[in-house]
N, C-alpha and C positions, 0 to 999 in steps of 0.2 A: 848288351851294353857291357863293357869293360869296365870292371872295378878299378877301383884308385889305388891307386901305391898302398896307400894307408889300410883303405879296407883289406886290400889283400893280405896284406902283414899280420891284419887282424885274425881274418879268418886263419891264417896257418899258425899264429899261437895259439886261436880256442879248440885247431882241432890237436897239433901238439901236443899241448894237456890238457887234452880229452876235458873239456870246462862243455856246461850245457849254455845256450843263448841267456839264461838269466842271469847266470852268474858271472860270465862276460861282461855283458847291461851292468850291471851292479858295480862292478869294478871301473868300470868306463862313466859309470853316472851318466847312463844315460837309460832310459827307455829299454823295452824286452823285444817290442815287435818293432821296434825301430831297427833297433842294430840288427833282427833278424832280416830285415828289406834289406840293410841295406848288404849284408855276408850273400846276399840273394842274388845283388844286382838290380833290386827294384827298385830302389831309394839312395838317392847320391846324398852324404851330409851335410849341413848347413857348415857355414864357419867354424862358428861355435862348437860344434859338434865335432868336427873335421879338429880344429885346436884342443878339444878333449883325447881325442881319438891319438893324437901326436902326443900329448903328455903321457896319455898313461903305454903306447908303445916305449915312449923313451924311460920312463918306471923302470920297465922289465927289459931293458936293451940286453940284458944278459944270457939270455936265452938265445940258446942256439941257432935258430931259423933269423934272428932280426938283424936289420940291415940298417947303415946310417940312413936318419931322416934330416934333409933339408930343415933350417929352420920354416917357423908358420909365416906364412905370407897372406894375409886379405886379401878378399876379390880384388881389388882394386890397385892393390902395386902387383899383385898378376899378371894385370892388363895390360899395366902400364911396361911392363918388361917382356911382354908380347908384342905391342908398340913400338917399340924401339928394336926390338929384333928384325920386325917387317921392314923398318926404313934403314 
């Protein structure tokens, strides 16, 4: 499975400044074995979780390795500009 923009960004700031998966977690407010699925590939995140994940990249945009992010978008005007792309 291919990680998401986001998570990837993630992963190359925790490994960047060498940060362990908690202290990452902590920082992101979220979960320890969560974020560690999902730096894995084994767990894609929720909205919510996905809209944490974008604030706290954009936090630290200053860091060398980050890249602009898109603003957040919900599943559902996703779709909808998936939608309109097909037709």
């Amino acid at each position: 499975m291919k990680l998401m923009e986001e998570i990837e960004e993630l992963k190359e700031y925790k490994e960047d400044k060498n940060l362990p998966i908690a202290e990452l977690a902590r920082r992101i407010e979220a979960d320890d074995t969560t974020v560690g699925r999902w730096l894995k590939g084994g767990a894609t995140p929720s909205c919510y979780s996905l809209y944490k994940v974008r604030r706290f990249l954009n936090s630290v945009k200053g860091w060398e390795g980050s890249k602009p992010l898109e603003p957040f978008k919900d599943k559902t005007t996703r779709e909808r500009e998936q939608t309109k792309k097909r037709y």
